[in-house]
C-alpha positions in Angstrom: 3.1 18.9 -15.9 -0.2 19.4 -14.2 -2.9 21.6 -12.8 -5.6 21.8 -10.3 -8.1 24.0 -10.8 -6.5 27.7 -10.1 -3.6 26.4 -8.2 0.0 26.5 -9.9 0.8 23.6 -12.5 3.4 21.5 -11.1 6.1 20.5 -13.2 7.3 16.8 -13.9 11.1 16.5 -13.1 13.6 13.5 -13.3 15.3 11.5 -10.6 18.3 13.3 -11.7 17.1 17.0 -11.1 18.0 17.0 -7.2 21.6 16.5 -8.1 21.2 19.4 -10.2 19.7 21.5 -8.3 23.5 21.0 -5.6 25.2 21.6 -8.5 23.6 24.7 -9.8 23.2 26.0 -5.6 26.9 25.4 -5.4 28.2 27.5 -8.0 25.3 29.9 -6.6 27.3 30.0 -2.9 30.6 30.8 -4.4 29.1 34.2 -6.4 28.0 35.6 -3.5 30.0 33.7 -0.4 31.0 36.5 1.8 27.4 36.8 3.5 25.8 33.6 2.8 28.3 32.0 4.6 28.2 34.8 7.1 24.4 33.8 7.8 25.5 30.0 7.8 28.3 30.8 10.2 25.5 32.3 12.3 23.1 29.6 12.5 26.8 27.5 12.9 27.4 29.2 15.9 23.8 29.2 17.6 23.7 25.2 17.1 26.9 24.7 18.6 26.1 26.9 21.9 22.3 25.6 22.5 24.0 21.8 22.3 26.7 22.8 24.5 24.5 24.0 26.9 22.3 21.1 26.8 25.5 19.0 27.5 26.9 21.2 30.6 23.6 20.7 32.2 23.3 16.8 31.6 20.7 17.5 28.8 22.0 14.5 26.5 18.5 13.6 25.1 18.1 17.3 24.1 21.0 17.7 22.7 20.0 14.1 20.5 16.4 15.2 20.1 16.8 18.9 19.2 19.3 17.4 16.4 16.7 15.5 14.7 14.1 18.2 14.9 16.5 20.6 13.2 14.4 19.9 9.8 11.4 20.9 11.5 12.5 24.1 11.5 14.9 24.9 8.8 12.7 26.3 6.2 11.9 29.1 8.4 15.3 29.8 9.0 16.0 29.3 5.5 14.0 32.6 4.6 16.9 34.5 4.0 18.3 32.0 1.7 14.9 31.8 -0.4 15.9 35.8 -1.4 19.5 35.0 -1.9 18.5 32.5 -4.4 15.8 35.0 -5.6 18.2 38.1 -6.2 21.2 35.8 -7.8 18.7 34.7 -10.5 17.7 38.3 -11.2 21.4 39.2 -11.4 21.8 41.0 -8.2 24.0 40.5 -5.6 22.2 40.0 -1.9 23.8 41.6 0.7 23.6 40.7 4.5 21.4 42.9 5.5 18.7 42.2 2.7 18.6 38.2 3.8 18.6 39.0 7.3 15.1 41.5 6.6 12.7 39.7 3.9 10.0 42.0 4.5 7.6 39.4 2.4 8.6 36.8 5.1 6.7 38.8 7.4 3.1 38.2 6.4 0.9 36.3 7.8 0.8 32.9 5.5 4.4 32.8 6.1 3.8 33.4 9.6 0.7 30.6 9.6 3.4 28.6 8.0 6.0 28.6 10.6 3.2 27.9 13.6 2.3 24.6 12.2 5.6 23.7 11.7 6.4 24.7 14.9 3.7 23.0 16.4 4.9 19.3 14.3 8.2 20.2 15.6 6.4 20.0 19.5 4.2 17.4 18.5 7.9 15.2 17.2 9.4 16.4 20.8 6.4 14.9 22.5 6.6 11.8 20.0 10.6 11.3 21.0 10.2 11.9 25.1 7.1 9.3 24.7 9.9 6.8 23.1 13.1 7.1 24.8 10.6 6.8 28.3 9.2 3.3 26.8 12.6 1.8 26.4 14.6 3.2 29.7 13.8 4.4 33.0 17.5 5.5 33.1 18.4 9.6 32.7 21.6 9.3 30.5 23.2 12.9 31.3 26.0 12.9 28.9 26.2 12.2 24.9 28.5 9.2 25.1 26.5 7.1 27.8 23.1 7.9 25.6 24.9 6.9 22.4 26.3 3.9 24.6 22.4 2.6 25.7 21.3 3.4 22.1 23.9 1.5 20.0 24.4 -2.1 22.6 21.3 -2.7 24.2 18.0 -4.4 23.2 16.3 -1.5 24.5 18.4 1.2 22.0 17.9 -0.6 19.7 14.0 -0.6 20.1 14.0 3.1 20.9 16.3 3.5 17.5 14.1 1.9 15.3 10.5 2.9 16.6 12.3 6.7 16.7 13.2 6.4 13.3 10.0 5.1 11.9 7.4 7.5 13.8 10.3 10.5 13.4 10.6 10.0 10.0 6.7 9.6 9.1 6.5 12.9 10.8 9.2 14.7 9.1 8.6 13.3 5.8 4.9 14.7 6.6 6.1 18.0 7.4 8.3 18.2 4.2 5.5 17.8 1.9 4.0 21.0 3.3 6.7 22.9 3.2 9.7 21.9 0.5 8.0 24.6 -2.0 5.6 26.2 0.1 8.2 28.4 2.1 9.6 30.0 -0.9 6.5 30.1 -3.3 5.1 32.4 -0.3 8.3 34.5 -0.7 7.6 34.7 -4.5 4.2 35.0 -5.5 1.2 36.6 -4.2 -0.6 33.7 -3.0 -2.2 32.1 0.4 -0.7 29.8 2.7 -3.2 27.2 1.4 -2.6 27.4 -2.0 1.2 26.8 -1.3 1.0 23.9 1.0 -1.4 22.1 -1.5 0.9 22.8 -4.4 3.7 21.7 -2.0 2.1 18.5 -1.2 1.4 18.2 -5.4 4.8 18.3 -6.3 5.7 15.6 -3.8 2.8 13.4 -5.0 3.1 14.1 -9.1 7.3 13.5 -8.4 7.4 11.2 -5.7 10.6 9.2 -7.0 12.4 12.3 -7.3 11.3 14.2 -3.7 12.6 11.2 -2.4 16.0 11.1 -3.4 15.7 15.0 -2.2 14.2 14.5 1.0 17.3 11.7 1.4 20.1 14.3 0.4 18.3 17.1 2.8 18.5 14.5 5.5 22.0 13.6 4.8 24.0 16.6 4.2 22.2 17.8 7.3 22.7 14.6 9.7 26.2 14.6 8.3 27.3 18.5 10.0 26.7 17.3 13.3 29.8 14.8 12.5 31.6 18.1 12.5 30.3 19.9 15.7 28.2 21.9 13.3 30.9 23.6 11.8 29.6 22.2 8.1 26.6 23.9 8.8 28.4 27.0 7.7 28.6 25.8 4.1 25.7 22.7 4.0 23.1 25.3 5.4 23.5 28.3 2.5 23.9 25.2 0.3 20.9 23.6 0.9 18.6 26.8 1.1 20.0 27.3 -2.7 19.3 24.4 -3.9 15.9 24.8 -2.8 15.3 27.9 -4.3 16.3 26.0 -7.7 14.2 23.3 -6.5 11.3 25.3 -6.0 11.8 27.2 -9.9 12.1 23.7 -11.5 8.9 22.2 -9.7 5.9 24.9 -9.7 5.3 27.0 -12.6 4.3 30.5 -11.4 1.2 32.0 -12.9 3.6 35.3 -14.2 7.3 35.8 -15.4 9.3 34.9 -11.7 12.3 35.3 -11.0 13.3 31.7 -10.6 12.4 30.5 -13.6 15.7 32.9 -14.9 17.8 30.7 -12.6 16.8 27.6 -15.0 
């Protein structure tokens, strides 16, 4: 494992430990189901009416583009989550109402925190209007003649793979700041700086690793919108678990937490 100076040591984990981290998360939902999947059925519900009414008013690119920014903001919706995982490892049972109020997700590093990735998530909106006007002068007003352009023509394919590459630079970006920064600030007494450098640590001393978790993140997330967002109800608690666990296995806190119970 290692250090910087005052910051948290970092731990060294395998390529496997991702895997682990699901596995431990799931048996996590299934002790406490009744409200996390309440507050997944809630996010559930919100994603499906914002993209329907995207689609009633011949919003197709938002419905895409929103979609794909969905990782921007997760971890801030994911607050909740962080204390579910929190109170399981100390033994206690969270409760609706206790996700749903974090008073420690109301400071300001966690609110510092959630401007800048709201402002990538802008900056990535800007990023994806800039491409889809480079490759077509056309407004495609419903999801199936978008999907249409993007998958047969030239130009789709173009907007595609430049989308995917500048997207996904971006988002890869913005989860080095945040996969353990977001919890850590719900955990320890410690600045918005200090978390977002040991975020960006645990990506660079594990890169292999954060990879493979970045990948599963991306997947299981893509792969609810397969489903009208009805997965979201499980994938969402799920995920917000797992990253809980993921955040005890990677930075070593500087007193006793309550993560490191959950080991």
């Amino acid at each position: 494992m290692g250090s910087s100076g005052g910051l948290p040591r970092v731990n060294r984990i395998g390529v496997g430990a991702p895997f682990r981290w699901l596995r431990g998360a799931w048996g996590d939902l299934w002790r406490a189901w009744p409200p996390l999947l309440a507050y997944g059925l809630a996010l559930a519900a919100f994603s499906l009416w914002i993209s329907l009414s995207f689609v009633a008013t011949g919003g197709a690119f938002w419905v895409f583009a929103l979609t794909c920014g969905f990782v921007f903001v997760a971890p801030m919706l994911a607050m909740g989550l962080y204390e579910a995982g929190s109170l399981l490892a100390r033994g206690e049972r969270p409760t609706l109402a206790r996700m749903l109020f974090v008073p420690r997700a109301l400071s300001s590093d966690v609110a510092i925190l959630g401007l800048a990735l709201l402002m990538m998530f802008f900056f990535w909106l800007q990023i994806a209007q800039i491409v889809y006007g480079l490759s077509t002068w056309v407004i495609y007003r419903t999801v199936e003649t978008l999907v249409r352009f993007a998958l047969t023509t030239p130009e789709g394919h173009g907007m595609l793979i430049a989308g995917s590459l500048i997207g996904g630079a971006i988002a890869f970006l913005t989860y080095s700041l945040v996969v353990v920064s977001a919890p850590m600030l719900l955990d320890q007494e410690t600045s918005v700086f200090v978390a977002t450098i040991t975020s960006f640590r645990t990506v660079a001393e594990n890169f292999g690793p954060m990879i493979v978790w970045a990948l599963l993140i991306a997947v299981l997330t893509l792969s609810t919108v397969l489903t009208g967002f009805l997965a979201l109800v499980i994938v969402f608690p799920w995920l917000g678990l797992a990253s809980w666990r993921a955040y005890g296995d990677l930075v070593q806190a500087p007193r006793a937490s309550a993560v490191e119970a959950a080991a």
